[in-house]
Backbone as CSV, one residue per row, in Angstrom:
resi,resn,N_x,N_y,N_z,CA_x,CA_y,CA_z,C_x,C_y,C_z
1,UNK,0.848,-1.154,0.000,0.000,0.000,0.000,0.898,1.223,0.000
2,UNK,0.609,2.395,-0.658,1.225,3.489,-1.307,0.702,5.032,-0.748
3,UNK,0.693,5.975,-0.439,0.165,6.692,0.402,-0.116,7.604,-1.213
4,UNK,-1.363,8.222,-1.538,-1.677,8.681,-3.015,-1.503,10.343,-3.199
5,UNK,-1.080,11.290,-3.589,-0.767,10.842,-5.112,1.220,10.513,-5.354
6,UNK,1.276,11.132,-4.164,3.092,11.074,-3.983,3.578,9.253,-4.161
7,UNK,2.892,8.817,-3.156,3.456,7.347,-3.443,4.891,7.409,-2.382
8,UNK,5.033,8.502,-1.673,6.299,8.539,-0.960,6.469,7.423,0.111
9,UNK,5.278,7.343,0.499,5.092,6.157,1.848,4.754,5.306,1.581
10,UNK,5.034,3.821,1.874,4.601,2.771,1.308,4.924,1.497,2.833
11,UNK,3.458,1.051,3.042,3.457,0.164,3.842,2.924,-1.072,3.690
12,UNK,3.826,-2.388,3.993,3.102,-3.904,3.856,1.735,-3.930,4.579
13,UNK,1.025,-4.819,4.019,0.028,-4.922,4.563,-0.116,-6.428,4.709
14,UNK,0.295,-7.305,3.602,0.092,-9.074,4.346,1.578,-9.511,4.726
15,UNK,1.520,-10.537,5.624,2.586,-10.963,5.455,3.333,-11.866,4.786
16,UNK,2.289,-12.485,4.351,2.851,-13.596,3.275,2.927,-13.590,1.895
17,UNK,1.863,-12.404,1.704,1.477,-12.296,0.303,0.069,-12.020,0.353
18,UNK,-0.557,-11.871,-1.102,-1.834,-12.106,-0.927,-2.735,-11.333,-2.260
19,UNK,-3.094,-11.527,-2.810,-4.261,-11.285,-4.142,-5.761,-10.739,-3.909
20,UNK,-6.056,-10.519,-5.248,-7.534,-9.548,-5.009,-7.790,-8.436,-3.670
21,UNK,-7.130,-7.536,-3.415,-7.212,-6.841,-2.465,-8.667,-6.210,-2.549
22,UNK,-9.745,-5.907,-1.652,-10.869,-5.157,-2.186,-10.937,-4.174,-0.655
23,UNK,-11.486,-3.385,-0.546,-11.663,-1.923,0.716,-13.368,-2.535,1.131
24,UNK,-13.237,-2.384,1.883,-14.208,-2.394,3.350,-14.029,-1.820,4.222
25,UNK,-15.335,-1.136,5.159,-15.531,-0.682,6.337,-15.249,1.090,5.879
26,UNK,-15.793,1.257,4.630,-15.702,2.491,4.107,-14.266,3.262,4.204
27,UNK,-13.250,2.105,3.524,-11.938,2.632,3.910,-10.983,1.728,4.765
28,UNK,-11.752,1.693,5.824,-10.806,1.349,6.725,-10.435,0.210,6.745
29,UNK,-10.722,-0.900,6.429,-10.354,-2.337,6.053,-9.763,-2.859,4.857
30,UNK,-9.234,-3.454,4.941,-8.825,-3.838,3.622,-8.685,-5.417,3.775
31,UNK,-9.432,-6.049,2.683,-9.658,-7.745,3.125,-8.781,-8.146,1.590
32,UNK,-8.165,-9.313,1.775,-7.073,-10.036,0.719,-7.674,-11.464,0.966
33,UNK,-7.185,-12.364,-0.464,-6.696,-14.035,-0.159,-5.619,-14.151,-0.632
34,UNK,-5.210,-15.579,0.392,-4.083,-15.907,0.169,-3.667,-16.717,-1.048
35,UNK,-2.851,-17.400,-1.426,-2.729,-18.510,-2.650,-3.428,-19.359,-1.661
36,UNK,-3.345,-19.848,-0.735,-3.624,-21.261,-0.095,-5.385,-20.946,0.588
37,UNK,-6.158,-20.039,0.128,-7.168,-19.705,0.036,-7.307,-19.134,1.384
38,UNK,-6.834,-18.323,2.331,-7.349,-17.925,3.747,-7.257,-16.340,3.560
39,UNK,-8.599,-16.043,3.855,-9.268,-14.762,3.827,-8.704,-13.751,4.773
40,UNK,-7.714,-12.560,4.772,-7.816,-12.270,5.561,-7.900,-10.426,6.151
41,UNK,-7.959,-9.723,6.989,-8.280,-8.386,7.153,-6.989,-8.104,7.742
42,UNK,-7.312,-6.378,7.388,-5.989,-5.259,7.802,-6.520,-3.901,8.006
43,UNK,-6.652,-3.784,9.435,-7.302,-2.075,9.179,-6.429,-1.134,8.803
44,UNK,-6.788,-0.261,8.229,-5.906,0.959,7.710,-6.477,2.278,7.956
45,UNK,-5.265,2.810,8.526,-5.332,4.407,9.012,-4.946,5.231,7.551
46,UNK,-5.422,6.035,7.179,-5.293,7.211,6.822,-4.971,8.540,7.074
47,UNK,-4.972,8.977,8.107,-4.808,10.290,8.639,-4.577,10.162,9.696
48,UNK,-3.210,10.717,10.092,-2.483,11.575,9.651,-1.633,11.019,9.175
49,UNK,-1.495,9.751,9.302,-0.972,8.836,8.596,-0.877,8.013,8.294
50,UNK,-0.158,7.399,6.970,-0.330,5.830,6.674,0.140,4.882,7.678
51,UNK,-0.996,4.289,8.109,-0.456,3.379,8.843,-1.688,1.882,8.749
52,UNK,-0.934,0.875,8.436,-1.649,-0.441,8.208,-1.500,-1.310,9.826
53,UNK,-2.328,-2.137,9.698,-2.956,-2.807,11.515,-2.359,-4.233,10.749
54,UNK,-2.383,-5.251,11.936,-1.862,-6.390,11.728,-2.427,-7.135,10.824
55,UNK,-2.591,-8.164,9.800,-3.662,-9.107,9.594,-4.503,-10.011,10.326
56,UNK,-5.505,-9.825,10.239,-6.130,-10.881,11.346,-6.772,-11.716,10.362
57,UNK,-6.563,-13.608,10.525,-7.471,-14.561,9.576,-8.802,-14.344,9.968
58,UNK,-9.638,-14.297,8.950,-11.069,-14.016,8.890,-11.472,-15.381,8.957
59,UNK,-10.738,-16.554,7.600,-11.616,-17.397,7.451,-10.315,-18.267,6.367
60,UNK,-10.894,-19.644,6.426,-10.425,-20.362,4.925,-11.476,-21.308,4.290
61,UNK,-11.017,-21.532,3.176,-11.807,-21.935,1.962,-11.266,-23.415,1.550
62,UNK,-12.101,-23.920,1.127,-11.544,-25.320,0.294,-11.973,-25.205,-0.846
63,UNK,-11.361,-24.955,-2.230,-11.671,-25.016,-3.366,-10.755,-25.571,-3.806
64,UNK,-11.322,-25.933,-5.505,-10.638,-26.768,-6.157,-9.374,-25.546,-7.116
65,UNK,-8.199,-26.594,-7.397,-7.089,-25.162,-8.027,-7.233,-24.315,-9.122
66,UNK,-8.481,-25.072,-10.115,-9.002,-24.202,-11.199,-9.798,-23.696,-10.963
67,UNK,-10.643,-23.378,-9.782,-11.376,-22.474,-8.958,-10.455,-20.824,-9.353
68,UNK,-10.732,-19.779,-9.266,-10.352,-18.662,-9.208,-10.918,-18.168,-7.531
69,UNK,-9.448,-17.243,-7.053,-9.100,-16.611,-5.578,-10.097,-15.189,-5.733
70,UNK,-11.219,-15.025,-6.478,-11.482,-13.971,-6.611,-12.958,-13.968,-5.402
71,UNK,-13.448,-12.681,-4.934,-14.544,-12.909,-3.980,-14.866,-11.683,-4.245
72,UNK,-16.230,-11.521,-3.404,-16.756,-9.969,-3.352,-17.235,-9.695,-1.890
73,UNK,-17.338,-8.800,-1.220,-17.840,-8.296,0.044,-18.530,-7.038,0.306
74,UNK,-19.452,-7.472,1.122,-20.522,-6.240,0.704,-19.881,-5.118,1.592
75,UNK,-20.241,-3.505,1.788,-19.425,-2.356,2.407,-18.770,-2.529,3.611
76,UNK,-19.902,-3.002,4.325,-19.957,-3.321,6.102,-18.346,-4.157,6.056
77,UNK,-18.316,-4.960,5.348,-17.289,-6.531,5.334,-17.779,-7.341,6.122
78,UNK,-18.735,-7.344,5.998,-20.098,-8.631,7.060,-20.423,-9.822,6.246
79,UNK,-20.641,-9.773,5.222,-21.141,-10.955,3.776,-20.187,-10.856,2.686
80,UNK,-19.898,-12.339,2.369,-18.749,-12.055,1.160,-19.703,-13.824,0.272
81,UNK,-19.311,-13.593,-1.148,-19.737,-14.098,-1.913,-18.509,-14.617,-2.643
82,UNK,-18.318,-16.360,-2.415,-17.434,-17.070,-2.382,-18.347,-18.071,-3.577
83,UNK,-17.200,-18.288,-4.992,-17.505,-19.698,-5.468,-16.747,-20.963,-5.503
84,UNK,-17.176,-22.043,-4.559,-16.738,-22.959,-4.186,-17.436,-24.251,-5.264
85,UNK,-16.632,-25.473,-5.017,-16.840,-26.380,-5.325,-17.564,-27.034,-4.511
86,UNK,-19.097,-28.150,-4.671,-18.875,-28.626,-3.958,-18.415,-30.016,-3.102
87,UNK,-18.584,-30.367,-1.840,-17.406,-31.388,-1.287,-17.868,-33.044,-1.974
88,UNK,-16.381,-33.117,-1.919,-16.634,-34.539,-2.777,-17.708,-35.397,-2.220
89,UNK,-18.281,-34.998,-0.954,-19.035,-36.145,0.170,-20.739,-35.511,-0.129
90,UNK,-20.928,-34.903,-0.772,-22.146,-34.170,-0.825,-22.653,-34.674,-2.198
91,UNK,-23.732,-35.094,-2.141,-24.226,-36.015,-3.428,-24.653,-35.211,-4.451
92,UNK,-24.922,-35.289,-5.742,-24.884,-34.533,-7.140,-25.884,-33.893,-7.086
93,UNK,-27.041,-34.413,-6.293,-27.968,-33.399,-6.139,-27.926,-32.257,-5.994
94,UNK,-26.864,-31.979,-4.859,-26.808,-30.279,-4.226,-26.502,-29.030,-5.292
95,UNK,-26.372,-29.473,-7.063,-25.767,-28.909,-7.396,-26.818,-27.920,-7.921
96,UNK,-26.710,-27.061,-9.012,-27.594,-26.406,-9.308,-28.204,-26.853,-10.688
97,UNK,-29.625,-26.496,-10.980,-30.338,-27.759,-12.110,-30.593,-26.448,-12.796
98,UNK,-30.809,-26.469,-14.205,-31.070,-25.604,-15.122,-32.464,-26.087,-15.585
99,UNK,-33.343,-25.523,-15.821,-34.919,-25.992,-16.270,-34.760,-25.145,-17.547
100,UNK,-34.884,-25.737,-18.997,-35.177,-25.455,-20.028,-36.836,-25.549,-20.108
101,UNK,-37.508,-24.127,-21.122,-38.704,-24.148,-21.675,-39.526,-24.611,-20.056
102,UNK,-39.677,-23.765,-19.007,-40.108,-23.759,-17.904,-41.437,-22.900,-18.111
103,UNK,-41.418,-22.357,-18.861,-43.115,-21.495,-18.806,-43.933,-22.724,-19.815
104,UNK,-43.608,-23.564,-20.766,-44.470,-24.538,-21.221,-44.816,-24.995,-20.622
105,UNK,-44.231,-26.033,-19.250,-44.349,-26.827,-17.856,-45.520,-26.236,-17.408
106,UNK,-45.458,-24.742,-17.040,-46.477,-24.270,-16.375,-47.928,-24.455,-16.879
107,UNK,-48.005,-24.153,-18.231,-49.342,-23.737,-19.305,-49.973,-25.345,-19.272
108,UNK,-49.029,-26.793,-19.136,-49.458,-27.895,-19.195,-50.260,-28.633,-17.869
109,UNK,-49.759,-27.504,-16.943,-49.994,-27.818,-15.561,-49.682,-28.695,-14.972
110,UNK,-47.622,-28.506,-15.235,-47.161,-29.805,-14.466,-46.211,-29.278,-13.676
């Protein structure tokens, strides 16, 4: 992280690394994943100065490796929208079914 428009200050924010950075808490958060999928937060000061807070793990994920590390989180950073695989132990049902020509179904009354 880069302090804007100078760029003079520049502070780590993960420690290991970490992808898709997105802002929460109107600023003040900043949530990342890792390669090894664990979600995690960094509060950040702005004024008077740059200054980044520790990481704290939020959470981890089990996905598959052609899965993409990408997520979304709503302002608060309360709900985040994760696409997972699901677990090999969970039967084919759970998955999601596509209904073709669904308003004919209806008109036949089935």
């Amino acid at each position: 992280m880069a302090s804007f428009p100078s760029f003079n200050v520049k502070r780590r924010v993960s420690i290991g690394g970490g992808s898709f950075p997105v802002w929460a808490g109107k600023g003040r958060e900043l949530l990342y994943v890792t390669r090894d999928r664990k979600y995690f937060t960094a509060q950040i000061q702005m004024e008077p100065n740059l200054v980044t807070g520790t990481p704290k793990l939020l959470f981890s994920t089990v996905t598959s490796a052609s899965q993409s590390l990408r997520f979304a989180v709503t302002a608060d950073g309360e709900r985040f929208l994760i696409v997972e695989a699901p677990k090999p132990t969970e039967p084919e049902e759970s998955g999601i079914r596509v209904v073709l020509n669904w308003a004919e179904g209806l008109s036949r009354g089935q």
